[in-house]
C-alpha positions in Angstrom: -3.6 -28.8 7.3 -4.9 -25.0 6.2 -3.1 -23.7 4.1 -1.0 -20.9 4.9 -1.5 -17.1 3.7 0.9 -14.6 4.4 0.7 -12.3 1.3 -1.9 -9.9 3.2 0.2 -7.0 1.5 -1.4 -7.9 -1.9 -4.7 -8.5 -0.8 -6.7 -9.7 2.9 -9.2 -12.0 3.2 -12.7 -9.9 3.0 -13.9 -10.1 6.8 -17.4 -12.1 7.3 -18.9 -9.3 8.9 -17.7 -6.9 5.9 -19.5 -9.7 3.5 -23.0 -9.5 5.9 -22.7 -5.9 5.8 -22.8 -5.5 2.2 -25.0 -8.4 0.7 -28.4 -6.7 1.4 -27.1 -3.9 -0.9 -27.4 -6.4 -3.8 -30.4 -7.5 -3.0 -33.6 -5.6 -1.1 -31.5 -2.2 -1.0 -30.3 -1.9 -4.5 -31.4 1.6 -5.1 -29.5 4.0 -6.8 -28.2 7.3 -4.3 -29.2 9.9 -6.9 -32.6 8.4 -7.0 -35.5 11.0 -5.2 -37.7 8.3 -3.7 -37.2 6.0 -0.4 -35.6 2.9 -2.4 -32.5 5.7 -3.6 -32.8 7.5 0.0 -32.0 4.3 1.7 -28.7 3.9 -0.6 -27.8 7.5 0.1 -27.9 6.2 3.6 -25.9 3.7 3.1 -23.2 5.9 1.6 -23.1 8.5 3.7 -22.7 6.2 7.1 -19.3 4.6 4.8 -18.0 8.2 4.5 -18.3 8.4 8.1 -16.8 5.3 9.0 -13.8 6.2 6.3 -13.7 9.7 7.7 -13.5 7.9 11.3 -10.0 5.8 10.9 -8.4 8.6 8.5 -8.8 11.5 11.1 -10.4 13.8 8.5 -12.1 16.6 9.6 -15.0 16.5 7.4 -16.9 13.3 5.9 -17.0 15.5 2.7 -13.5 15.1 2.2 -13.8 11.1 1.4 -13.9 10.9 -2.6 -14.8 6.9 -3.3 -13.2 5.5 -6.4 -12.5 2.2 -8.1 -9.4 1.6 -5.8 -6.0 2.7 -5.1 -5.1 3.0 -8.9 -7.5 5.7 -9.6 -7.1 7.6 -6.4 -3.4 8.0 -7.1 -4.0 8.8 -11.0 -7.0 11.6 -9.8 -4.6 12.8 -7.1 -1.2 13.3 -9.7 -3.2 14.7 -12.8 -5.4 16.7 -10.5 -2.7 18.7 -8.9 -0.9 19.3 -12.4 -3.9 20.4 -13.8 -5.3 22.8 -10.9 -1.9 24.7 -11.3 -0.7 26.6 -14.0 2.9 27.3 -14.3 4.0 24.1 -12.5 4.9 21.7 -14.6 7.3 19.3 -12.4 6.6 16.3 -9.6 8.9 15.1 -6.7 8.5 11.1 -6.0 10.5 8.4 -4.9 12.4 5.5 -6.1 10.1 2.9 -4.5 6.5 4.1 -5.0 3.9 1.5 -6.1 4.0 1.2 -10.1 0.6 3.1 -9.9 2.5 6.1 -9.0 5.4 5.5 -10.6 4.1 4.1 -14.5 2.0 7.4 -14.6 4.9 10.1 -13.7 7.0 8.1 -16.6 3.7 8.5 -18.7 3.7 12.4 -18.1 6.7 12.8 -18.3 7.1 11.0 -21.9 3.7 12.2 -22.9 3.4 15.8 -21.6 7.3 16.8 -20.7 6.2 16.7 -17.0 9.5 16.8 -15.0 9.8 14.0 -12.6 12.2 14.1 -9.6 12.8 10.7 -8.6 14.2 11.2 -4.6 16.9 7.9 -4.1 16.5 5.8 -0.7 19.2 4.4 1.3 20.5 0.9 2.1 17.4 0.4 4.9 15.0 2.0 2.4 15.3 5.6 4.0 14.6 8.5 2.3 17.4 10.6 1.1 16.1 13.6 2.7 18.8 15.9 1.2 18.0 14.9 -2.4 14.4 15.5 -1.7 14.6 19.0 -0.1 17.1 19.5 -3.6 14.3 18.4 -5.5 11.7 21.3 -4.6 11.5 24.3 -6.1 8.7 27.1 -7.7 7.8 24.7 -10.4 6.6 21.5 -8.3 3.2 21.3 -8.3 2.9 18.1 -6.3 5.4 15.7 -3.8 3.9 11.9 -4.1 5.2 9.9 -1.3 4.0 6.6 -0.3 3.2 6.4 4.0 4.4 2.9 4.1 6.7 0.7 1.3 4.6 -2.1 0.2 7.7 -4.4 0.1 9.8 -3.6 3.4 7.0 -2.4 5.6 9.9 0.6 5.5 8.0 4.4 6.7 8.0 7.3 5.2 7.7 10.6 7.3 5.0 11.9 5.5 3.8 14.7 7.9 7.1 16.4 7.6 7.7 16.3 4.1 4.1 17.7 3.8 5.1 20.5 4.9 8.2 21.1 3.3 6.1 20.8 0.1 3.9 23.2 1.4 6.7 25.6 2.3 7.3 25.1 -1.6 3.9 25.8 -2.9 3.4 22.4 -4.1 0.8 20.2 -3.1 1.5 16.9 -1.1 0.0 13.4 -1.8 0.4 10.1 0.0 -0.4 6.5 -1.1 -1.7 5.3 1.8 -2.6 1.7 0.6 -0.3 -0.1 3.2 -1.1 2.4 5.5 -4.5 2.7 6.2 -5.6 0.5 9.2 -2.3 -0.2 10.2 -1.1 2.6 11.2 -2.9 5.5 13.6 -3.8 8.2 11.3 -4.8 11.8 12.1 -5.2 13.3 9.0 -6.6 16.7 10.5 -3.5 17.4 12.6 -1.5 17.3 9.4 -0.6 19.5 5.8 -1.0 16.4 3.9 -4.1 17.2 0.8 -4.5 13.7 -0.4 -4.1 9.9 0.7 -5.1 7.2 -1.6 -6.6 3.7 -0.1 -8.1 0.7 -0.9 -10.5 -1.5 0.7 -9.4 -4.7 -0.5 -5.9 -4.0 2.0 -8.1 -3.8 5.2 -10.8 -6.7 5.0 -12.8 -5.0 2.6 -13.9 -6.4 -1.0 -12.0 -5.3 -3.5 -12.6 -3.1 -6.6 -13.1 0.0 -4.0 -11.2 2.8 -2.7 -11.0 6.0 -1.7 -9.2 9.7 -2.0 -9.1 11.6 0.8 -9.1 15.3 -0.6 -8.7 17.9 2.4 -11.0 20.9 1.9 -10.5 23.8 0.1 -7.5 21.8 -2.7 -7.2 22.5 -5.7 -8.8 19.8 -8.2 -10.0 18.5 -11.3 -11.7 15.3 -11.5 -10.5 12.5 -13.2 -14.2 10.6 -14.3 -16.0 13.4 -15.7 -20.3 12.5 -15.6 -23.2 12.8 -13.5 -22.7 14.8 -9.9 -22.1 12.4 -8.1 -18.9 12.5 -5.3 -20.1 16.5 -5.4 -18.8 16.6 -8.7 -15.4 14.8 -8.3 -15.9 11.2 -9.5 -18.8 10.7 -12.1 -20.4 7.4 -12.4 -23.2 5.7 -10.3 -21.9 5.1 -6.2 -20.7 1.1 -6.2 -23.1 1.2 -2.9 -22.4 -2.5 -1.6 -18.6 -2.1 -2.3 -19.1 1.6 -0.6 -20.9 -0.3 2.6 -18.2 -3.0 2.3 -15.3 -0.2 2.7 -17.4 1.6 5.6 -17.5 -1.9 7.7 -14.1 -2.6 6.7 -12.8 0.9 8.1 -14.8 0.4 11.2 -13.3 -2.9 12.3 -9.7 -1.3 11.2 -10.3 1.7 13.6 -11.7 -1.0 16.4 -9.0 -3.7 16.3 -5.7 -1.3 14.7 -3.9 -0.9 18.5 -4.2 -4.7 19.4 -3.3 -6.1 15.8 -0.3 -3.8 15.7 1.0 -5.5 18.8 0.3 -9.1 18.0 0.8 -9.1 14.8 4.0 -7.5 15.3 5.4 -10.0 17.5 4.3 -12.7 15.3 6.6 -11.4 12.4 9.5 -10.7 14.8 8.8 -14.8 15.5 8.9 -15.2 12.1 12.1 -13.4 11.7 13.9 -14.6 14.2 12.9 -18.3 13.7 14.0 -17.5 9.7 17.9 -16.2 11.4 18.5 -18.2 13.7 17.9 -21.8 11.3 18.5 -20.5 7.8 22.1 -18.9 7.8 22.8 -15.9 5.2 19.1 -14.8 5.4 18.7 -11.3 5.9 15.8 -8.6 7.2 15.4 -6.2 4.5 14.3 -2.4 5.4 14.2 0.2 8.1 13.8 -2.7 11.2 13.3 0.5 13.5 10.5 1.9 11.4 8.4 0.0 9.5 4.8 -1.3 9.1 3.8 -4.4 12.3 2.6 -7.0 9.6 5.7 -6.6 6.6 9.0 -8.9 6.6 10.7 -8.6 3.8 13.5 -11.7 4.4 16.7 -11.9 1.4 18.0 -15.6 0.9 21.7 -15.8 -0.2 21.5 -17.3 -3.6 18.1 -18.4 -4.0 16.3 -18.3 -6.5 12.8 -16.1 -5.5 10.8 -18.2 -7.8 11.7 -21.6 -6.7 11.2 -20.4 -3.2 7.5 -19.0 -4.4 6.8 -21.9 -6.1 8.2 -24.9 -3.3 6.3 -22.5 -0.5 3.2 -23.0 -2.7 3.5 -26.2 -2.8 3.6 -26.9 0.6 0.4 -25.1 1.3 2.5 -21.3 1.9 1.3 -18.2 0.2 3.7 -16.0 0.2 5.0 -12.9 -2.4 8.6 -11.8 -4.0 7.5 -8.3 -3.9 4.3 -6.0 -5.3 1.7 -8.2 -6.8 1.1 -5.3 -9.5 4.9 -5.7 -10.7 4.9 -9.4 -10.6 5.4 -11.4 -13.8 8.8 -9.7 -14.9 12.1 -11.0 -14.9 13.8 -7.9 -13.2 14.7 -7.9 -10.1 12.2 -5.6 -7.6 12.6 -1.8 -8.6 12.4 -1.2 -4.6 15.5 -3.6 -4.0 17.7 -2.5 -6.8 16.8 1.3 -4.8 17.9 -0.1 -2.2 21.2 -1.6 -3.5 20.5 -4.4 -2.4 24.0 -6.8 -3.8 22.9 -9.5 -6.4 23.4 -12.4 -4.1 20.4 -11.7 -2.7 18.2 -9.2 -4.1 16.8 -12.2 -6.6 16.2 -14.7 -3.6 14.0 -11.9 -1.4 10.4 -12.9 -0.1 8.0 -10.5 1.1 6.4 -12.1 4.1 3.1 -9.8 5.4 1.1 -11.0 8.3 -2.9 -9.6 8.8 -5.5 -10.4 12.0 -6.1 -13.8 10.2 -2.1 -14.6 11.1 -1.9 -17.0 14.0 1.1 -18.5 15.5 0.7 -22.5 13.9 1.0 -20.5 10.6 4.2 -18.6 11.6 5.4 -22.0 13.0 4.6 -23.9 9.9 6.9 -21.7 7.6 9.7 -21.9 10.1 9.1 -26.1 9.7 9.4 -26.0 6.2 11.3 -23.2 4.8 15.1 -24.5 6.2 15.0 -27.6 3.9 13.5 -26.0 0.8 16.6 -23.4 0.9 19.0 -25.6 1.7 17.6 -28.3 -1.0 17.5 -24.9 -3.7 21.3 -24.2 -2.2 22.4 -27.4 -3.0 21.9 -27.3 -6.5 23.6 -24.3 -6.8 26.8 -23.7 -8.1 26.9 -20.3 -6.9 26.5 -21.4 -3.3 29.4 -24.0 -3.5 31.6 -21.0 -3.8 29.7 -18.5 -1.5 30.6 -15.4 0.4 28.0 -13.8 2.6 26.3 -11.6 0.4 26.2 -8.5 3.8 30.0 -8.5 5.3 
């Protein structure tokens, strides 16, 4: 029996044809794309086709505006200290409760560090932004609004176009981590006021250890890696060309495939969902069910313990994730739950379940086998559940 892998929010499977595509970049094509002979032209090639491919599934206008980093990490770090430093006399940041602890870690670092100010806008039971705290939080000192496009625990939304402009209307510059985003969702980048998305290949098929910022012309910056000229001057260091190709080909099959995965994938985690309700009582879908990303179910388990759910799954061949891989390892409950206010009962027995074009309906129907008796055999051992109440009247 294959094992099972739905934990495509914390990393896909690279795709085969992404792997072909890069390989000959280690090998007969190695130059480097600041070299001035034929070996460093063909890598220059190379690089230039990715930007266009990237360029392609965000909707930028121009290819110039990719920036290729190490990953997500660095494009959100470039992206926050860049808008600080490019403006004098603003000194404060509007984010959200739930953002990525890449975004979040390094507004508590500035803020600690450099007295940054950091508005931190609250969400609502579903994950919803609380739009009025958010449009409290501008004023003439924000130099940038951080807001992820999609949560990477609830699948939950954002409206990112419109608060882009509201920053604008505020002077402040607007940046989106895209992570969850990118290839799932139909981006137009050029029809928008957003100045910078972050994403990462290793999210959309690609390898990982590459990313991207997408930096809309004529913003404001400062570069984070300070070197050679390479990225025009944005991101110093010699181009990771096969992980560069790798993110190209990824994007390109992204673009291709995004309409038809959205639909069946989507129906394979409203299977999932439905199959988890209708045999597992107490189990509830967490987030905005109206709004939120095709492949992301985010299911609570009346006093469960996450762990033993994690850990029985694995041992039964299921991958599956209690919440952001990057957070993992602590014994507080997710930061994007207790936003949420998610009550005790359940906010320590939530999986994250996220589907990708790899998900096929055995594997849906292989978790709805098993999961029943391992939460009722965890529920049974539990002294809490012998005195229950239904944790959502």
């Amino acid at each position: 029996m294959r094992p099972v892998y739905l934990d495509n929010n914390a990393t896909t499977a690279t795709d085969a044809s992404v792997v072909a595509a890069m390989l000959p970049w280690f090998t007969e094509r190695f130059g480097n794309p600041s070299s001035a002979h034929a070996v460093g032209a063909a890598a220059a090639d190379g690089v230039r086709l990715a930007r266009r491919q990237v360029q392609a599934l965000l909707g930028a206008a121009h290819d110039h505006e990719i920036v290729f980093t190490s990953g997500g990490t660095e494009a959100n770090n470039t992206a926050i200290l860049s808008a600080l430093d490019s403006q004098p006399g603003r000194d404060e940041i509007v984010t959200t409760a739930v953002e990525h602890p890449a975004v979040l870690a390094l507004a508590a670092h500035l803020e600690k560090t450099r007295g940054i100010k950091v508005h931190t806008v609250g969400v609502d039971g579903d994950g919803r932004l609380d739009m009025e705290d958010f449009e409290r939080a501008l004023g003439p000192r924000t130099a940038l609004v951080s807001v992820m496009w999609a949560n990477n625990e609830t699948g939950t939304l954002f409206p990112v176009t419109d608060l882009a402009r509201q920053a604008h209307a505020a002077g402040a510059l607007f940046h989106t981590d895209a992570v969850q985003a990118v290839g799932r969702v139909p981006l137009s980048l050029r029809d928008t006021d957003i100045d910078m998305l972050s994403l990462s290949g290793h999210k959309l098929h690609g390898p990982k250890g590459i990313g991207a910022l997408y930096l809309r012309k004529g913003t404001a910056f400062r570069p984070l890696l300070r070197g050679g000229r390479q990225e025009r001057g944005r991101r110093g260091g010699t181009e990771n060309v096969p992980g560069i190709v790798g993110l190209g080909a990824a994007a390109d099959l992204a673009a291709r495939y995004l309409e038809t995965e959205r639909g069946w994938i989507g129906r394979l985690r409203d299977r999932l969902e439905q199959g988890v309700q209708a045999r597992i009582g107490q189990a509830y879908v967490l987030g905005d069910r109206g709004n939120r990303l095709a492949n992301t179910a985010c299911i609570a388990f009346d006093y469960v313990d996450a762990d033993a759910l994690l850990l029985m799954l694995d041992r039964a061949g299921i991958a599956v994730s209690s919440g952001s891989a990057c957070a993992s390892g602590g014994t507080e409950p997710s930061h994007v739950l207790r936003a949420m206010r998610v009550p005790a009962g359940a906010i320590r027995g939530a999986l994250r379940f996220s589907l990708s074009r790899d998900t096929a309906v055995p594997d849906i129907d292989r978790v709805l086998d098993v999961l029943p008796d391992i939460v009722g055999r965890l529920r049974s051992s539990s002294p809490l559940w012998r005195d229950r109440a239904p944790t959502f009247a």
